[in-house]
C-alpha positions in Angstrom: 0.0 0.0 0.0 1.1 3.8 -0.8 2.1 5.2 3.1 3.3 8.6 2.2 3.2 11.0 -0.5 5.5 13.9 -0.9 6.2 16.6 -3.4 8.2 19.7 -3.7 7.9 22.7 -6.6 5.1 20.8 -8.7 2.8 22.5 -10.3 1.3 24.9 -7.7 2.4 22.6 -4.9 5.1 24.0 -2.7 5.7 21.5 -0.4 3.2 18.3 0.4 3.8 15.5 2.6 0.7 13.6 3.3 0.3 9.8 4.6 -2.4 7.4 3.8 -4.0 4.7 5.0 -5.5 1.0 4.0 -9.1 0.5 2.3 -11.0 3.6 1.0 -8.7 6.7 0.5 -11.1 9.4 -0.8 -10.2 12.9 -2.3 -12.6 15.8 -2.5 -11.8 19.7 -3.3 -13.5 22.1 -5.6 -12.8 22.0 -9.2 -9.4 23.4 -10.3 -8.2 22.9 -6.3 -5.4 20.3 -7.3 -6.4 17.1 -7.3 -5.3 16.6 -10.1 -2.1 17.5 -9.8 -1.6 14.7 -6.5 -2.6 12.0 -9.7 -0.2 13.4 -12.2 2.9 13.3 -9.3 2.2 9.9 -8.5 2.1 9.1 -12.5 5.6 10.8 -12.4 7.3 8.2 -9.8 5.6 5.1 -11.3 7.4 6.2 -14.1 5.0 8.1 -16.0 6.3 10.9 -19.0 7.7 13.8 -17.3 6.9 17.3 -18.2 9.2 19.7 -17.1 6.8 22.4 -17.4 5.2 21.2 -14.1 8.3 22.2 -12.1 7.0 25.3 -10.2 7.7 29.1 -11.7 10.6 30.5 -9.8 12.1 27.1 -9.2 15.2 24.6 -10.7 13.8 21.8 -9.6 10.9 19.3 -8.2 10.5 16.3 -6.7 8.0 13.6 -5.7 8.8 11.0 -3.4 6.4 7.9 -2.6 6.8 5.0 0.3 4.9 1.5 -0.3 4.3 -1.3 1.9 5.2 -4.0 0.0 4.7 -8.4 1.1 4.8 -10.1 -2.0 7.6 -12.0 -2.8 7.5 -12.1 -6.3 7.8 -8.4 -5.9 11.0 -8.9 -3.8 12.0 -11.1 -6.7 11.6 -8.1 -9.2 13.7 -5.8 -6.7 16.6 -8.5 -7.0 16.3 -9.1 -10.7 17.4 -5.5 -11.1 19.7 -5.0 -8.6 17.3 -2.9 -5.7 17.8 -3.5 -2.4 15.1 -4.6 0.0 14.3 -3.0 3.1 12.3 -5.1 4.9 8.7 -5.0 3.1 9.4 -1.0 2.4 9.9 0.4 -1.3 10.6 4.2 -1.5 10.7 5.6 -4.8 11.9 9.3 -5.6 11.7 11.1 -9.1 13.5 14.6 -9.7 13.3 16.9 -12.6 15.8 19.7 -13.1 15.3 22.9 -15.6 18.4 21.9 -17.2 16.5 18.9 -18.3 18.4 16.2 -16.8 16.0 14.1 -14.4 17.2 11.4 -12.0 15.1 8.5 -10.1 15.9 6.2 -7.1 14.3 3.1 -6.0 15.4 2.4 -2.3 18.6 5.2 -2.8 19.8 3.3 -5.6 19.9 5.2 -9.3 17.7 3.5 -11.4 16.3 4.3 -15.0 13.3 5.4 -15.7 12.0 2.1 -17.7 12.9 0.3 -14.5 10.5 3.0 -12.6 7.7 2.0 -15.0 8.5 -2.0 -14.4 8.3 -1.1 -10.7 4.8 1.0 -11.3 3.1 -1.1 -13.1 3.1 -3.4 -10.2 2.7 -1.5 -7.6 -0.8 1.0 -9.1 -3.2 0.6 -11.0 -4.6 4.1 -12.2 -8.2 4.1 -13.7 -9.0 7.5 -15.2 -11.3 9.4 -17.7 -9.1 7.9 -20.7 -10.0 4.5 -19.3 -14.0 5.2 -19.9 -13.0 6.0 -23.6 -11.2 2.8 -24.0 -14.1 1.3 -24.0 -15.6 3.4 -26.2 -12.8 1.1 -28.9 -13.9 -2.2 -29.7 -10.2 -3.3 -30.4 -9.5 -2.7 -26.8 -12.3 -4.8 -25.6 -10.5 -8.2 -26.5 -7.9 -6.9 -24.5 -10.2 -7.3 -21.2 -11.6 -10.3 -22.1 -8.3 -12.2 -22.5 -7.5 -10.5 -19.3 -10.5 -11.7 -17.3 -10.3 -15.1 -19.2 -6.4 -15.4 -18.2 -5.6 -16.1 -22.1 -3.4 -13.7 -22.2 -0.2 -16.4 -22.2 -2.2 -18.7 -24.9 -2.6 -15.0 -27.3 1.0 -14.5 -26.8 2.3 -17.5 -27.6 -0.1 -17.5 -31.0 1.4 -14.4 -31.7 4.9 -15.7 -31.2 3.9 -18.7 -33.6 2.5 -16.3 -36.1 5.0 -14.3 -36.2 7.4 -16.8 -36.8 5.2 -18.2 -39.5 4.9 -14.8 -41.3 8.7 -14.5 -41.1 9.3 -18.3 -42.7 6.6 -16.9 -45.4 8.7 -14.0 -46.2 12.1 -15.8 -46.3 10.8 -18.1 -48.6 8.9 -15.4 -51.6 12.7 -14.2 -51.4 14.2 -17.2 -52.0 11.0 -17.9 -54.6 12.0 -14.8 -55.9 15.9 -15.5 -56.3 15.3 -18.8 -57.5 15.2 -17.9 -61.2 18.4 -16.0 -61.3 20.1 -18.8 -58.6 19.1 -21.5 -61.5 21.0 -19.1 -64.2 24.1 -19.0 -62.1 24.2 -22.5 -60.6 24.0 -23.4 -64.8 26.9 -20.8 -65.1 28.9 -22.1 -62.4 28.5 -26.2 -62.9 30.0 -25.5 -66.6 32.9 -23.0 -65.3 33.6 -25.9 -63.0 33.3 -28.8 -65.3 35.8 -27.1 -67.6 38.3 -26.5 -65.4 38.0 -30.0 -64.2 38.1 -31.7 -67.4 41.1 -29.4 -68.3 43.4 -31.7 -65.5 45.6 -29.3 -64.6 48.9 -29.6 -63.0 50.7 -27.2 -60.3 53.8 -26.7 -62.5 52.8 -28.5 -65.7 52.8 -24.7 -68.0 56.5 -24.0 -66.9 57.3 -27.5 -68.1 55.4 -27.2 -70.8 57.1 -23.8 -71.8 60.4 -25.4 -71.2 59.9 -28.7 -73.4 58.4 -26.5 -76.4 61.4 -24.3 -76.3 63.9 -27.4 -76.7 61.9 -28.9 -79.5 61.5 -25.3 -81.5 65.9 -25.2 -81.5 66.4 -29.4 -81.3 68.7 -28.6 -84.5 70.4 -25.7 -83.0 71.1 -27.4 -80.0 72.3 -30.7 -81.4 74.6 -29.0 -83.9 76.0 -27.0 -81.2 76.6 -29.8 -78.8 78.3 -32.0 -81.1 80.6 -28.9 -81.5 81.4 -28.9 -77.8 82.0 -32.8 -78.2 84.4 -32.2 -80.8 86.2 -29.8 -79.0 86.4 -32.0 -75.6 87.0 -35.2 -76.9 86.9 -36.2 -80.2 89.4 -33.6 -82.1 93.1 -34.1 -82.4 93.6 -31.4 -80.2 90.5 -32.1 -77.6 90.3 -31.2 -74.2 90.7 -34.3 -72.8 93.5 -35.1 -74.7 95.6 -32.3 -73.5 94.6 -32.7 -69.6 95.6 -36.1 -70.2 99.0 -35.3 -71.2 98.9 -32.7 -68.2 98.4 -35.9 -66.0 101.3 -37.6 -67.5 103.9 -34.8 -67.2 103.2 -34.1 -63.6 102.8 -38.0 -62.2 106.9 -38.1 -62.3 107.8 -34.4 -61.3 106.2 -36.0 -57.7 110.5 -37.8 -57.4 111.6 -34.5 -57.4 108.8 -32.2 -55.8 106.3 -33.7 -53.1 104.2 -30.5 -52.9 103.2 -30.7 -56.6 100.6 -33.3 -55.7 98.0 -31.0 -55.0 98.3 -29.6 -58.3 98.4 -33.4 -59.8 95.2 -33.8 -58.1 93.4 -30.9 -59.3 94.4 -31.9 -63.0 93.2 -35.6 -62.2 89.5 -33.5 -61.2 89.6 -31.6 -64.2 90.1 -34.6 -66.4 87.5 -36.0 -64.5 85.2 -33.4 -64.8 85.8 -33.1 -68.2 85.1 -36.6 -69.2 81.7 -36.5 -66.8 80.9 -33.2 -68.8 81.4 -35.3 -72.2 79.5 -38.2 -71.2 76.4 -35.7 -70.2 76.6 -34.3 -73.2 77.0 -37.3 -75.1 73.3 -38.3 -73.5 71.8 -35.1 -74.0 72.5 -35.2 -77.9 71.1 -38.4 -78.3 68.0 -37.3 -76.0 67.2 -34.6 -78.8 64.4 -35.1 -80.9 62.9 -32.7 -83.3 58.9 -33.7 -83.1 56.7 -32.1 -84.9 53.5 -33.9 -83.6 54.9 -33.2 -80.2 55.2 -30.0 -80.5 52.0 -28.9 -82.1 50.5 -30.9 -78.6 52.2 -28.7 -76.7 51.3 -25.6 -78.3 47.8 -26.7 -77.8 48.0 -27.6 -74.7 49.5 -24.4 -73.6 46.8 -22.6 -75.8 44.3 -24.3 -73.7 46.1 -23.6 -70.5 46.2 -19.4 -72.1 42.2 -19.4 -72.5 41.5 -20.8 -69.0 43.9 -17.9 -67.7 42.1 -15.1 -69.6 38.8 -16.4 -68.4 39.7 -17.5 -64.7 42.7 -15.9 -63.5 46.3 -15.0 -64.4 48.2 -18.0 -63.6 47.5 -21.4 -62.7 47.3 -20.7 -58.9 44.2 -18.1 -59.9 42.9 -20.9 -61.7 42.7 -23.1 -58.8 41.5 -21.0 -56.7 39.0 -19.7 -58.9 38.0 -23.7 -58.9 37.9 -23.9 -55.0 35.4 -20.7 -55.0 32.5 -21.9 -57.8 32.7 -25.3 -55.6 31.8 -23.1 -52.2 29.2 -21.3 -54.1 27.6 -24.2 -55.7 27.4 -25.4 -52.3 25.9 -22.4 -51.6 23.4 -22.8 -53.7 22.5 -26.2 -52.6 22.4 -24.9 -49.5 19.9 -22.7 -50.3 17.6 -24.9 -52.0 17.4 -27.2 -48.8 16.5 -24.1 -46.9 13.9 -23.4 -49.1 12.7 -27.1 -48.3 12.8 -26.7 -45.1 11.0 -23.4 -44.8 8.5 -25.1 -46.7 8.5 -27.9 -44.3 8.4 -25.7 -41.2 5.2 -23.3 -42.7 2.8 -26.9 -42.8 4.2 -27.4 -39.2 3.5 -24.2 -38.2 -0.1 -23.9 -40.2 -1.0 -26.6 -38.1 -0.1 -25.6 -35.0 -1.9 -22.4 -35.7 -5.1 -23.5 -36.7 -4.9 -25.7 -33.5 -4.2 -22.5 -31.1 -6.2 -20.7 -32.9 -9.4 -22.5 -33.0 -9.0 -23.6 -29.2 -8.3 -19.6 -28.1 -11.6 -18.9 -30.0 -13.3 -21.4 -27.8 -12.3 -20.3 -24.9 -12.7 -16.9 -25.4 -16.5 -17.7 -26.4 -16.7 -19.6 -23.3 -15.4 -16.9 -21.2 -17.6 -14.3 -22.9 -20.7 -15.9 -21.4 -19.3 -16.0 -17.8 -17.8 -12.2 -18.3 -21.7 -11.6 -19.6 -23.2 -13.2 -16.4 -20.6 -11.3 -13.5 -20.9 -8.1 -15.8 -24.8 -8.3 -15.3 -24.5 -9.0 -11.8 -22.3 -6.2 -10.8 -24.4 -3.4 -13.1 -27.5 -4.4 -11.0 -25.1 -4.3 -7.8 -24.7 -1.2 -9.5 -28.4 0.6 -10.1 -28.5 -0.9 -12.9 -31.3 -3.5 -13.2 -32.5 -4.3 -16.6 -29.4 -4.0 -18.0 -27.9 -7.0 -20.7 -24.7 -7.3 -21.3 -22.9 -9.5 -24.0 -20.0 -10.0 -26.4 -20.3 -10.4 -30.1 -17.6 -12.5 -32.1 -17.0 -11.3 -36.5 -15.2 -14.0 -38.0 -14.1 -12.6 -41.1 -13.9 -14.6 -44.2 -10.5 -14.9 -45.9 -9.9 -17.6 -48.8 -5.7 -17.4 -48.5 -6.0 -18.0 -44.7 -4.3 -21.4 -43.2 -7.1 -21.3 -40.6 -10.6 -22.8 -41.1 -13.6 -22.1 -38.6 -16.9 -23.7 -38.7 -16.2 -24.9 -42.5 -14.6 -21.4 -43.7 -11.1 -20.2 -43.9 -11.2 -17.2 -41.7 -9.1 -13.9 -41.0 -5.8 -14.8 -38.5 -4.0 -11.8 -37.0 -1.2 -12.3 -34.0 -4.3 -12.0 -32.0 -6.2 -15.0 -33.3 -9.1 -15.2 -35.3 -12.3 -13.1 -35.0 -12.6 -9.6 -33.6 -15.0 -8.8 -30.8 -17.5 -6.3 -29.7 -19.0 -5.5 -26.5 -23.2 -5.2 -26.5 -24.8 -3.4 -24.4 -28.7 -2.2 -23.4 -29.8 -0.5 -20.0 -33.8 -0.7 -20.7 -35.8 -3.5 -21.1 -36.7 -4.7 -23.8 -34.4 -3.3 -26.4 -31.7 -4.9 -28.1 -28.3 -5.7 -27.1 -26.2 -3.0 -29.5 -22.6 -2.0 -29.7 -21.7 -0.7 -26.2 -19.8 2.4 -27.3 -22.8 3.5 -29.6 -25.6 3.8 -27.0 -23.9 4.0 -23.6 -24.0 7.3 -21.6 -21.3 8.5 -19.4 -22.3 7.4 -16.4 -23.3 3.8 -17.6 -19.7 3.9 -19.2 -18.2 4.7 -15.9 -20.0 1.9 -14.3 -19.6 -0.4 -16.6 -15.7 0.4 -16.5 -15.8 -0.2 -12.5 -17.9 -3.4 -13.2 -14.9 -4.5 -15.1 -12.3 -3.4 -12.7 -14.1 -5.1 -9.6 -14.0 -8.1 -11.7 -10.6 -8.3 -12.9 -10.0 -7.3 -9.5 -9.4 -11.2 -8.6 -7.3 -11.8 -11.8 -4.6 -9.3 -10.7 -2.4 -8.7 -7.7 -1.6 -5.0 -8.1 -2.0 -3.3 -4.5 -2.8 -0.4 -5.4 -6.2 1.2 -7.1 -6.7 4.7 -8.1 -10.2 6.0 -9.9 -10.4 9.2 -10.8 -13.7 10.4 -12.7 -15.8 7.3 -11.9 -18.7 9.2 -10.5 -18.9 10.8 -13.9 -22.9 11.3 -14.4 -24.3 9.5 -11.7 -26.1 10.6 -8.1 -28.4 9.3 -5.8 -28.9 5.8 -5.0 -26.6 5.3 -8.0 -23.6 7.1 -6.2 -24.2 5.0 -3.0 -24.3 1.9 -5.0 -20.6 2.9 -6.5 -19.4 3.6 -3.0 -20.1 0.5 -2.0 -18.4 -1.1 -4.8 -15.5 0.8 -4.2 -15.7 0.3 -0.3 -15.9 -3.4 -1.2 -12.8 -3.5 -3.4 -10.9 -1.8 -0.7 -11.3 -5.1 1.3 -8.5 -6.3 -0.6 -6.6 -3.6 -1.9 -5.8 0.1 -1.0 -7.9 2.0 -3.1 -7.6 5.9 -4.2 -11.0 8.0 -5.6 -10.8 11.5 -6.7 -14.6 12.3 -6.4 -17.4 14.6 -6.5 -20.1 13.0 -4.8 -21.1 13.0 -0.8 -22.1 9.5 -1.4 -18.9 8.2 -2.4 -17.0 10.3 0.1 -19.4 9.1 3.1 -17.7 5.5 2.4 -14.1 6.7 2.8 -11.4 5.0 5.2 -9.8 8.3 5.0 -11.1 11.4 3.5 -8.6 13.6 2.2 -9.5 17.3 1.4 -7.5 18.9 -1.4 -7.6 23.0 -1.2 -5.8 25.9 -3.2 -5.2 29.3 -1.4 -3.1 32.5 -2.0 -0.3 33.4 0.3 1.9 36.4 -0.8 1.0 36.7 -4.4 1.7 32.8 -4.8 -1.1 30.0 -5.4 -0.8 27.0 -3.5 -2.5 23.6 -2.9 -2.9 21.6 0.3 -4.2 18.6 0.9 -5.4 17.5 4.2 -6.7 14.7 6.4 -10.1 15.1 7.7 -11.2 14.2 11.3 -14.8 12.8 12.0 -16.6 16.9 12.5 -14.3 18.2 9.6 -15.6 15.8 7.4 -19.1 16.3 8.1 -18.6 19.4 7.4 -17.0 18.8 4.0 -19.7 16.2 3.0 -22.1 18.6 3.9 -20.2 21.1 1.9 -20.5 18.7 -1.2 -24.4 18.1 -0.9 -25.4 21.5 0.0 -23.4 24.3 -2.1 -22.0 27.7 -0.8 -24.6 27.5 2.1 -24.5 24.4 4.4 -27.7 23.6 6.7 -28.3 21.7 9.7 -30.4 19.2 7.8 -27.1 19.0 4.9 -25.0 18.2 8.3 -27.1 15.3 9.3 -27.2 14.2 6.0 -23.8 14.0 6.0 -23.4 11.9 9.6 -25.6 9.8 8.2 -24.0 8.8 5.2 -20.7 8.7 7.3 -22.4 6.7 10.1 -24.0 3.7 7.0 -20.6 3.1 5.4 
C-alpha cells in the first residue's frame, strides 16, 4: 500500500507530505483545487512521461517522493532481478526533474532508469481514469479485457509468437521464390565454369614445363649442332680437351720424385680430367636425347593454348585458376544450401499452419466460453450497480479470408497475432431493447459503471495493490452514487484504493477522507491537501451536498451517510 506521499515545486504545490492509509482513500476539493495534480505526481514516480513544465515558476527543480508497503515475494523477486535493495517490506521511490533537463530516479537510494521505474509502477498502481472510460468506447481494446478476465493472455501470446514466426518463414521463402530464377541461371553458369576447369586436369607446375619442353623442340637442331661442337672440341678432335689434360696428368705424375708439394696440383688436373670426361658423357646423353617432333610439339602448343584461354577467363596463372576452382565449388554449395533451406521453410510453414489453426481454434473457444461468464458477472455487478434491466454480451465477426491457413466452422477465416475473429462488446440499460454496440448507445455514467464493473472483476485476476479511480462518479447521483461507494468500499477489502470524487455519497464511504484545497499566500497559489477528522468531514460532505450555504439538515445528512458506510 502507498504510506506517504511527498512533493516539492510541482505544479502549484510548494511542499506536500501527506500519509495514507489501508481501504477507501477518498479525495474531495473544488474543481481546479489540485487534485489533479496529486494523480499526475504519482504518475511521475511510477514512471510516467515527465513534463518539465510542471516544475514550479521561480524554481530549478521538483520532486516527488512515494513510500509503499510492500509483502509479496515475487515483488521482492523483481527488486533483485534489477539490482534494488530490500528493506524489509518497504519500497521508496523518488523522481527529480531539473530545468536543465536532466531528471534522476531512485528506487530504495539506488539510481535507477526510468523504464525500471515504469517495471516497478506497473506493479505497484493501477490508475483508472477518464481515458479509461474512452477505452471502451474502442472495440479493439475490448478483447484486451476479455483475455484479461479469461487469463488467455499467455495462450494469445504465444499465437502471436507462432504467427510471427510463420509470417517470417513466409517471407524468407517469396525471397528465396524470388531469387530462384536467377540462382538456376548462375548454378548453370557455375556447374559449366567448373566442369571445364576439371576436365582441363591441370597440374601445379605443368605450363613452366610445358614452356620449357616447347622451347627445346623449337631449336632441337640448334642445339644438337651446337653440342656435337662442344663434343668435338672435348673429346673427339686431335687437339680435344681431354687429350691435352691427359697429357697434363702424365707430365706431372713423375715431377712427384723430385717435388712432393706438386701433388696438389696433380690432383686438381686428375679432377679436371674428371670433370671433363663426366661433362662429355652428359653431353653425349643429352644429344642423343634430342628429338625434333613435330606432332609433339604442335601438342604442346595446344595444350599451352588451352592452359592461355583458361587464364584469360579465370585468372592470371595457374594458382588463380585453382582457386577460382575452389570458390565456384563453395558457391555451388551455396546454392544447394539454399535450396534445402527453401525445403525446409516449406516444411516448417505446414508445421506451423497446423499448430496455428490448433491455437487458434482452441483460443476462439475459450474466449466464447469466457464471454458468457464475463456476460453473467458483468450483469451482476451493473445491477449491484443501479442498474437493473441491464444486458450485457460479447459479439464475435469471423471474417472470411480464402488465402488464410485457418478454417472455422467450414470457412477459412481472418488470422491476425491476436487469433481469429474480432469482438465487440453489446450493451442495453432498458428492457426490452436490443443488445447493441456498447460504445454506440452508452451514456457516461453507464460507461463509468460499466468500467468499474470491469475493474471489480478483474480485480481477482490481478495482484496489483494499489487502485486509483479518478472520474468514476462521472454522471451519476443518488442511489446510484451509494451503489458505487459501496463497490468501491468493497474493493478496498483487498486492496488500497484511491477516488478522486465529486459525490457525498462516495466520500461518506471513505477509510480516509482527504481534502484537497488551493489558497493564496503572498501573491503565490498553493495547494494543500489535508486529512479530515470525524466533524471536519461532516462538514466537508455537507459542503458537497449542499453548495456555498451548508444547513443543519445538509450536516445530518452528512453523519448519516458517514455513520451507513
Amino acid at each position: 500500500m502507498l504510506t506517504l506521499l511527498q512533493i516539492e515545486n510541482f505544479a502549484i504545490i510548494d511542499k506536500l507530505s501527506v500519509e495514507f492509509a489501508p481501504g477507501l482513500n477518498v479525495l474531495t476539493g473544488e474543481t481546479g483545487a489540485g487534485k489533479s495534480i496529486l494523480l499526475d505526481a504519482l504518475n511521475l514516480i511510477l514512471g510516467g512521461r515527465a513534463d518539465y513544465d510542471c516544475i514550479r515558476t521561480g524554481e530549478t527543480s521538483a520532486r516527488v517522493e512515494a513510500c509503499f508497503q510492500i509483502k509479496e515475494k515475487k515483488f521482492q523477486a523483481l527488486l533483485e532481478e534489477l539490482g534494488i535493495p530490500s528493506q524489509e517490506g518497504e519500497l521508496t521511490i523518488k523522481r527529480q526533474l531539473s530545468t536543465k533537463g536532466k531528471g534522476r530516479c531512485w528506487i530504495n537510494d539506488s539510481p535507477v532508469s526510468v523504464s525500471a521505474l515504469a517495471q516497478i509502477g506497473a506493479r505497484l498502481v493501477d490508475i483508472h481514469g477518464q481515458h479509461d472510460h474512452q477505452a471502451l468506447l474502442h472495440p479493439e481494446n475490448h478483447l484486451d479485457l476479455l483475455d484479461l478476465y479469461g487469463k488467455t493472455m499467455q495462450k494469445r501470446a504465444s499465437l502471436a509468437k507462432e504467427f510471427n514466426a510463420w509470417k517470417n518463414d513466409i517471407s524468407e521463402r517469396d525471397r528465396l521464390l524470388r531469387q530462384d530464377q536467377t540462382q538456376k541461371e548462375r548454378e548453370e553458369l557455375l556447374t559449366f565454369q567448373l566442369r571445364e576447369i576439371e576436365q582441363a586436369n591441370l597440374e601445379e607446375g605443368e605450363e613452366e614445363a610445358l614452356s620449357a619442353e616447347r622451347n627445346k623442340l623449337r631449336h632441337a637442331e640448334k642445339l644438337q649442332s651446337s653440342l656435337e661442337r662442344a663434343q668435338d672440341m672435348l673429346s673427339d678432335s686431335s687437339n680435344a680437351v681431354l687429350t691435352q689434360l691427359g697429357q697434363v696428368v702424365r707430365e706431372l705424375e713423375p715431377l712427384l720424385d723430385f717435388d712432393a708439394s706438386l701433388e696438389t696440383n696433380l690432383e686438381s688436373a686428375n679432377n679436371a680430367l674428371y670433370e671433363v670426361e663426366g661433362l662429355c658423357e652428359n653431353l653425349r646423353d643429352y644429344v642423343r636425347s634430342i628429338q625434333f617432333d613435330p606432332q609433339r610439339l604442335e601438342e604442346i602448343e595446344d595444350r599451352l593454348a588451352e592452359l592461355s584461354g583458361l587464364k584469360r577467363k579465370y585468372g592470371g596463372d595457374l594458382l588463380a585458376i585453382f582457386e577460382r576452382k575452389k570458390q565456384i565449388e563453395e558457391e555451388l554449395k551455396s546454392l544447394s544450401t539454399s535450396h534445402e533451406t527453401l525445403a525446409q521453410l516449406n516444411d516448417s510453414i505446414q508445421k506451423r499452419q497446423l499448430v496455428l489453426q490448433e491455437q487458434a481454434i482452441a483460443l476462439a473457444k475459450e474466449r466464447e466460453e469466457t464471454s458468457v461468464r464475463l456476460k453473467q458477472n458483468i450483469e451482476k455487478e451493473l445491477r449491484d450497480l443501479n442498474m437493473n434491466a441491464v444486458q450485457f454480451g460479447a459479439r464475435f465477426n469471423y471474417e472470411a479470408d480464402p488465402e488464410s491457413c485457418v478454417v472455422h466452422e467450414g470457412k477459412a477465416v481472418k488470422l491476425s497475432p491476436l487469433g481469429i475473429g474480432v469482438m465487440e462488446f453489446l450493451f442495453s440499460s432498458n428492457q426490452g431493447e436490443d443488445l447493441r454496440p456498447l460504445a454506440k448507445i452508452a451514456s457516461g455514467g453507464e460507461i463509468s459503471r460499466v468500467m468499474l464493473a470491469i475493474k471489480t472483476i478483474l480485480n481477482k485476476q490481478d495482484d496489483i495493490p494499489v487502485m486509483i479511480f479518478d472520474e468514476v462518479d462521472t454522471g451519476i447521483g443518488g442511489k446510484t452514487a451509494e451503489k458505487v461507494g459501496a463497490k468501491l468500499k468493497k474493493l478496498a477489502k483487498d486492496k488500497q484504493v484511491f477516488c478522486v470524487s465529486h459525490l457525498p455519497q462516495i466520500a461518506g464511504m471513505a477509510t480516509a477522507h482527504f481534502s484537497v484545497r488551493k489558497e493564496v499566500k503572498g501573491r503565490r497559489t498553493r495547494s494543500n491537501i489535508l486529512r479530515l477528522n470525524d466533524e471536519e468531514r461532516v462538514e466537508e460532505i455537507a459542503h458537497m451536498s449542499a453548495g456555498e450555504k451548508v444547513t443543519p439538515a445538509a450536516r445530518e445528512y452528512a453523519r448519516q451517510l458517514i455513520s451507513s458506510s
